[in-house]
C-alpha positions in Angstrom: 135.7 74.9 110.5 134.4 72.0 108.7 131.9 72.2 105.8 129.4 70.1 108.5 129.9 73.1 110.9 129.7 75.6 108.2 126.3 73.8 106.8 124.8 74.1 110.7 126.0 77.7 110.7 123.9 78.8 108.0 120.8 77.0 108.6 120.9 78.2 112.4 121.3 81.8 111.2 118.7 81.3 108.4 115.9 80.4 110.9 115.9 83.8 112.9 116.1 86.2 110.2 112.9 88.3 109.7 110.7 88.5 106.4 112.7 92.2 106.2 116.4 90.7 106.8 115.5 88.1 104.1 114.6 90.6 101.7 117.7 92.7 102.6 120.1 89.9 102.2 118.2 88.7 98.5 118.5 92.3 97.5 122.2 92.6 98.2 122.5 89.4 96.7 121.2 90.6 93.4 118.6 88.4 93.7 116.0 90.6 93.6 115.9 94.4 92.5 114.7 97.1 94.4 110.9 96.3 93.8 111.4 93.2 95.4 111.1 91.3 91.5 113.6 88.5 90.7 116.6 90.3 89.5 116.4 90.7 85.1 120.1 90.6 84.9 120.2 87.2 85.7 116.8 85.9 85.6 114.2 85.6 82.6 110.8 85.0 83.1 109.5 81.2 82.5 108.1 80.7 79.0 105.7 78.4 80.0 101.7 79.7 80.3 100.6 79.9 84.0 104.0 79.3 85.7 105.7 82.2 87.3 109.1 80.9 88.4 112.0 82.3 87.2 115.1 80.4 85.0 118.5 81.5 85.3 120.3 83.4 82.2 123.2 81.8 81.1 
């Protein structure tokens, strides 16, 4: 399989996942934890006033 059919792949199976199916697969990622909050093991908060996205820990 090429990476272009690989790259159509995931997108087509991204667009019919439900709200649940996304959390699922983020939370078996390690993405998030089991409250649904970015993952602290590899996340920090931002350290900038206002902004709550999420840097990743290197």
């Amino acid at each position: 399989m090429s990476i272009h059919q690989l790259t159509q792949k995931v997108k087509a199976a991204g667009q019919n996942r439900t709200h649940e199916q996304r959390m699922k697969l983020l939370k078996d990622a390690h993405i998030l934890d089991s409250q649904g909050r970015l993952d602290k093991r590899f996340f920090s908060p931002s350290k900038s006033k206002g902004n709550h996205t999420a840097h990743v820990k290197t």
